[in-house]
N, C-alpha and C positions, 0 to 999 in steps of 0.2 A: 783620366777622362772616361775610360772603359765602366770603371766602377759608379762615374753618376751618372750615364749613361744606364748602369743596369738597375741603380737604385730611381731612378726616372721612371724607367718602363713599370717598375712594383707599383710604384708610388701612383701611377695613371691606370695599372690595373687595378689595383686595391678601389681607385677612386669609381674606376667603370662600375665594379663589383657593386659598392654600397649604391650607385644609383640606381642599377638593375632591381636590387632590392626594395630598395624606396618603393620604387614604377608597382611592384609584386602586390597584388591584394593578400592582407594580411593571412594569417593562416584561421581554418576553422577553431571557432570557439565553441564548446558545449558547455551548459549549465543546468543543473536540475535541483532546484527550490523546492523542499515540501510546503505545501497550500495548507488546506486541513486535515483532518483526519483520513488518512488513505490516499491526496491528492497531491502529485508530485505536478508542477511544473517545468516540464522540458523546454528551454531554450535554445539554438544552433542559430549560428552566427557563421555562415560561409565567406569564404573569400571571391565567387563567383558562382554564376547558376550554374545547376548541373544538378544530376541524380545526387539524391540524398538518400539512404536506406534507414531507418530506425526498426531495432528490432530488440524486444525486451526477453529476459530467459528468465527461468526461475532458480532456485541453488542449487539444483540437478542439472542446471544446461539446460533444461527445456527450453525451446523455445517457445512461448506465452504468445505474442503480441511481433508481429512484423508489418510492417508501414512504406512503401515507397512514394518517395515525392520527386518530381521530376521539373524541371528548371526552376529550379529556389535556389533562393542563397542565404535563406534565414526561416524561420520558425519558431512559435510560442506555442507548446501546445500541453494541457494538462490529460496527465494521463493518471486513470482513476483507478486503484487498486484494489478499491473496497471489495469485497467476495472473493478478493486471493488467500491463498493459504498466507500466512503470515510468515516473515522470513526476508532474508534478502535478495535482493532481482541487480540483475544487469541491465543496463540501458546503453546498447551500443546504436552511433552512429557513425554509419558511415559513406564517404562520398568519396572524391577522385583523388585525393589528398591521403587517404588512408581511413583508420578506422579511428572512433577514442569512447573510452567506454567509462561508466561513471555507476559508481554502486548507491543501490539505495538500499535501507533498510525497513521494511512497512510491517507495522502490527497493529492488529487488532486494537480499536479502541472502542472502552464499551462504559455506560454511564450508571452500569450495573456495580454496586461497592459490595454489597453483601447479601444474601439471600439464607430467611432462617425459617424455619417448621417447629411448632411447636402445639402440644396437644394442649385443649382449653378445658375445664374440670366439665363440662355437662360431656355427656358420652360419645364419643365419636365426632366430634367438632377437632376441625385441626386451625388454626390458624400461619396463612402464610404471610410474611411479612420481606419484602424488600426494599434494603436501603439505595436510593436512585438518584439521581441528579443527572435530571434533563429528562429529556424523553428517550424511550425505550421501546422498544418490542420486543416481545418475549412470547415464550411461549411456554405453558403449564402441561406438564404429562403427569398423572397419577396412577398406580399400580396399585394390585394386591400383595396381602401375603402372598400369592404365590407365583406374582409378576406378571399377572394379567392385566393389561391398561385397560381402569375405568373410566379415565376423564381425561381430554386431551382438548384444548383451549390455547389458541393465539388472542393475544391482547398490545394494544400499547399504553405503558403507564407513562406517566409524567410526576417526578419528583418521586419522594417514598410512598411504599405501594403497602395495604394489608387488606387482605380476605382471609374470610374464615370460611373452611368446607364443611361439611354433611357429610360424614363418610360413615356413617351409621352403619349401611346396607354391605359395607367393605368389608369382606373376610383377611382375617389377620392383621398386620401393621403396615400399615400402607407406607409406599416409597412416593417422594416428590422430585421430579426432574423439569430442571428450568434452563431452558438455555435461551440465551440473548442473540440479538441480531448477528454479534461476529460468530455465532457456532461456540462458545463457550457453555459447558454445560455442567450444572450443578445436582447432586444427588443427594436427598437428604432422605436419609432411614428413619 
């Protein structure tokens, strides 16, 4: 008698147990979706309002980007990385329940494929040519021989790109430096 009496008692605690849980809003969910190029969508899915914290770091720990929200219990919010250093970021959230943190990885995307210099027979004409798909900003630096900048020109091109310079007036072998919108940059001697 003692013994179903005490397998009783488990058996109606076990059962109080699972319905407490039931009753319990579930625990926080986080989610982060990359969007487009550079564009993560964070999502948080609380269990009840209350302070929410999101705070992003860089791969040094930095911390980047800190956010509080106060009586939420959910959030969609894209968070845009374009002009960060490329590499991977932390995205922690956290609320009364604890912390939960979710890695992303974000790089540079650029629609720049290849960029070339090449000199054309009449004298001092250079022709520059880049292979592009899509659109593009860029920007042209040209130097001397002796690495003094003569020409320095922001453009946006669309699809493949060719000019040809005048560098007639240029002492010695001029250098071409092109760098695209993510900071990537090309040096052509």
């Amino acid at each position: 008698m003692k013994t179903k009496n005490v397998v009783l008692s488990v058996l109606v605690t076990m059962f109080v147990s699972v319905l407490a849980m039931a009753n319990e809003p579930g625990s926080p969910k986080v989610v982060v979706v990359s969007q487009k190029s550079g564009v993560f969508k964070v999502i948080y899915e609380g269990g009840k309002p209350g302070k929410v914290s999101m705070k992003i770091f860089n791969a040094k720990g930095k911390e980047v980007f800190a956010e509080v929200l106060r009586g939420s219990n959910g959030f969609m919010r894209p968070v845009n990385f374009e002009g960060m250093e490329p590499g991977e970021y932390t995205i922690e959230i956290a609320d009364e329940s604890g912390k939960q943190i979710q890695k992303v990885n974000y790089r540079n995307e650029t629609s720049v494929k290849s960029v070339h210099v090449s000199k054309i027979a009449d004298e001092g004409k250079y022709l520059l040519a880049i292979a592009n798909s899509g659109s593009e900003q860029i920007n042209v630096r040209i130097f001397d021989g002796a690495s003094n900048l003569v020409h320095n020109e922001n453009m946006t091109i669309t699809g493949n790109f060719g000019l040809v310079y005048n560098l007639k007036q240029v002492a010695g072998t001029p250098t071409f430096e092109v760098t695209d919108k993510t900071g990537n940059i090309r040096v052509i001697k």
